[in-house]
C-alpha positions as CSV (number, residue, x, y, z in Angstrom):
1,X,0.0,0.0,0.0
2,X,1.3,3.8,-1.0
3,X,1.0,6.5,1.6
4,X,2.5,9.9,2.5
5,X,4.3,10.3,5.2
6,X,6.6,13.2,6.8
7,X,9.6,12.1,8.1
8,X,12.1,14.1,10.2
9,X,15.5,14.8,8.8
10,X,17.7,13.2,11.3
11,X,15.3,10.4,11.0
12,X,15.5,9.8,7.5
13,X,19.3,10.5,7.7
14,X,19.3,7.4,9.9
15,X,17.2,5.2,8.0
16,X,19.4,5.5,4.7
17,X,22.4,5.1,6.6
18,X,20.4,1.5,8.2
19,X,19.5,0.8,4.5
20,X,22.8,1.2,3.2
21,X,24.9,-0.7,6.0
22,X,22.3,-4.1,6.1
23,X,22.4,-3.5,2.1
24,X,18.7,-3.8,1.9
25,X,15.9,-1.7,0.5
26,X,14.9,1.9,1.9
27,X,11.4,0.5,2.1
28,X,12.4,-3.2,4.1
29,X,14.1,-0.7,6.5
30,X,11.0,1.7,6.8
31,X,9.1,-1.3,7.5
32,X,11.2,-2.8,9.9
33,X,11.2,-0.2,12.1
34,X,8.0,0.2,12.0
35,X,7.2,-2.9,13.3
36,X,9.8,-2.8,16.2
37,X,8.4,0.1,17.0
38,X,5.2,-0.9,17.2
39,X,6.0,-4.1,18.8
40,X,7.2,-1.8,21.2
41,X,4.0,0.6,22.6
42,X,2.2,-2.6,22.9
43,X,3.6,-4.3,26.1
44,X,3.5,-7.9,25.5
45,X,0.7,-10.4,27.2
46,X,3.0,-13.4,27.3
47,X,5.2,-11.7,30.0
48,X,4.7,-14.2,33.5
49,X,4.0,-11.1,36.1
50,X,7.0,-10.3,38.3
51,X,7.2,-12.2,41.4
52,X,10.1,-11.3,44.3
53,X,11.2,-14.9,45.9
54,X,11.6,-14.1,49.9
55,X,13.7,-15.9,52.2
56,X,13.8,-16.4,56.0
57,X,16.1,-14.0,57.9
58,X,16.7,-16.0,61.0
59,X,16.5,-12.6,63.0
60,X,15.5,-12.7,66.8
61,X,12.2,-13.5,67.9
62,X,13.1,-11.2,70.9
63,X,13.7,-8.2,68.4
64,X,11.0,-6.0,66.8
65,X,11.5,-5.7,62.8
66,X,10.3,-2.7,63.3
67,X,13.7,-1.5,65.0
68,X,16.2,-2.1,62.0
69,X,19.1,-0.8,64.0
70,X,18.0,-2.6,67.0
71,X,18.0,-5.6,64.6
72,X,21.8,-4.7,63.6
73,X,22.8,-4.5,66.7
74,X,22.3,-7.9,68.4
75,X,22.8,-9.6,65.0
76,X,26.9,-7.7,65.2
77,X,27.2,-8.5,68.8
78,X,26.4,-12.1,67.8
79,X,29.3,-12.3,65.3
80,X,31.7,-10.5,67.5
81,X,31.2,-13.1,70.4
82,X,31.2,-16.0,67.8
83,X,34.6,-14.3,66.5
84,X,35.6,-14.1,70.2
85,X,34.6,-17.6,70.9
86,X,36.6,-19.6,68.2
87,X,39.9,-17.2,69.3
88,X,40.0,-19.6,72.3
């Protein structure tokens, strides 16, 4: 199908210089990109949804989550007096 189209300067600049380098026609290179584009805006319906694996801390019980630092804290202290421990 013919159609009229405007296309941008740097634009066209770019597909003649795609055209030239694959060694194909201006028109399989208009085409092309076209379809890539449009690919593109449409997001794809294949695509699983993302889901975020979660692991077990091992924090605490005795510590509130809601105290991060707190959290830090005793967790560091642990490590120093295992550190400590095995220096014996």
């Amino acid at each position: 199908m013919r159609t009229t189209l405007t296309i941008d300067d740097d634009v066209l600049e770019r597909l003649h210089k795609e055209a030239s380098r694959a060694r194909v026609s201006f028109k399989t290179v208009v085409n092309r990109a076209l379809r890539l584009g449009l690919d593109r805006l449409r997001p794809s319906r294949s695509r699983q949804p993302f889901r975020q694996r979660t692991f077990r801390l091992g924090y605490p019980p005795s510590t509130s989550l809601d105290k991060a630092l707190q959290l830090a804290a005793v967790l560091e202290d642990e490590e120093v007096a295992r550190k400590l421990e095995l220096r014996k």
